[in-house]
C-alpha positions in Angstrom: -29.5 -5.0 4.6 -26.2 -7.1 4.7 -27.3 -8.6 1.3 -27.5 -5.4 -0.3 -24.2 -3.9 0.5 -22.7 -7.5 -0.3 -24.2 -7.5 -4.1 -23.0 -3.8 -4.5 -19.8 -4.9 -3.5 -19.9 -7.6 -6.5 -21.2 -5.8 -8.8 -18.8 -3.2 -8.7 -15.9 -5.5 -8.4 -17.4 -6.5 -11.7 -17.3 -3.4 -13.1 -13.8 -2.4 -12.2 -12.4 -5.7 -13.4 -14.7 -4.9 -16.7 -13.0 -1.7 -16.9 -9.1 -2.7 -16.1 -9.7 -5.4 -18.7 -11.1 -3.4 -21.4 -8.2 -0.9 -21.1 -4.6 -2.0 -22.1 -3.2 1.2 -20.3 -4.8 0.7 -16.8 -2.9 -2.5 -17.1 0.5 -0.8 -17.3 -0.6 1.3 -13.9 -1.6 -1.8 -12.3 1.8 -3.4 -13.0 3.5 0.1 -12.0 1.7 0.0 -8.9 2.5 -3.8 -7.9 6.3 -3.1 -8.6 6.2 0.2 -6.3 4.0 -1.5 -3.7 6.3 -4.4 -3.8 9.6 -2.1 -3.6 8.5 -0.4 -0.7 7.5 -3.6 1.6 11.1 -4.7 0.3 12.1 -1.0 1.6 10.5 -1.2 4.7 11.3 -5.0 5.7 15.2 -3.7 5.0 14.6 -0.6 7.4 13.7 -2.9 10.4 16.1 -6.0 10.2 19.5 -4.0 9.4 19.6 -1.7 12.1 19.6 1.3 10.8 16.8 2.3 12.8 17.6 1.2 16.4 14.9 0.4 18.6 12.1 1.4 16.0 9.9 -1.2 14.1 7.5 0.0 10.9 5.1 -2.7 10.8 4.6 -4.0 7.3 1.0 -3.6 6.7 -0.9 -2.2 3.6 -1.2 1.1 4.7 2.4 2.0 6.1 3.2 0.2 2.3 0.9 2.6 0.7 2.1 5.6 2.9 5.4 5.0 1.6 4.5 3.8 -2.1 2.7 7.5 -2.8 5.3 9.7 -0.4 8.8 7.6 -1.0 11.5 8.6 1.8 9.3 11.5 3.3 6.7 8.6 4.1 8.6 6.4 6.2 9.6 9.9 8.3 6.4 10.6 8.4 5.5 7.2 9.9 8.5 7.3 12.3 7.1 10.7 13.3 3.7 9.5 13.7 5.4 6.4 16.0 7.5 9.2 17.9 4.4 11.3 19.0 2.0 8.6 19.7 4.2 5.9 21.3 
C-alpha cells in the first residue's frame, strides 16, 4: 500500500513540475511567492530578537511563515492570539 501512495506522490510531483515549467507565468508566482515567504521569516525572526514583543516567541516554522505570508500584519496577531489563548 506504502508503494502506491509513494508512486502517486512521484508522479504528481512530475506533473506539477511539467506544468510550472511549461508556463512562463507560474514562474513569476513562484518567484513572488519565495520573496513573500522569505520577507516574512525575515519579519518574524525581527519580531522575536528585538524586543518588541516581550516575553513572546513566534516560532519560525512553515506554517506560522505561511500564516503571515497570505494574512501580513493581521497574521502575526492572529498567531499571538492563538499563543495567548492556548498557552
Amino acid at each position: 500500500m506504502n508503494n502506491i501512495w509513494l508512486i502517486i506522490f512521484i508522479a504528481s510531483s512530475l506533473l506539477l513540475l511539467l506544468v510550472l515549467l511549461r508556463n512562463r507565468l507560474s514562474w513569476k508566482g513562484v518567484g513572488s511567492f519565495a520573496a513573500h515567504f522569505l520577507l516574512a521569516a525575515a519579519a518574524l525572526y525581527v519580531l522575536n530578537y528585538s524586543g518588541v514583543l516581550p516575553g513572546e516567541q513566534i516560532p519560525l516554522n512553515p506554517v506560522t511563515i505561511g500564516t503571515v505570508v497570505v494574512l501580513g500584519i493581521p497574521g502575526v496577531a492572529l498567531i499571538m492570539g492563538l499563543q495567548w489563548l492556548v498557552i
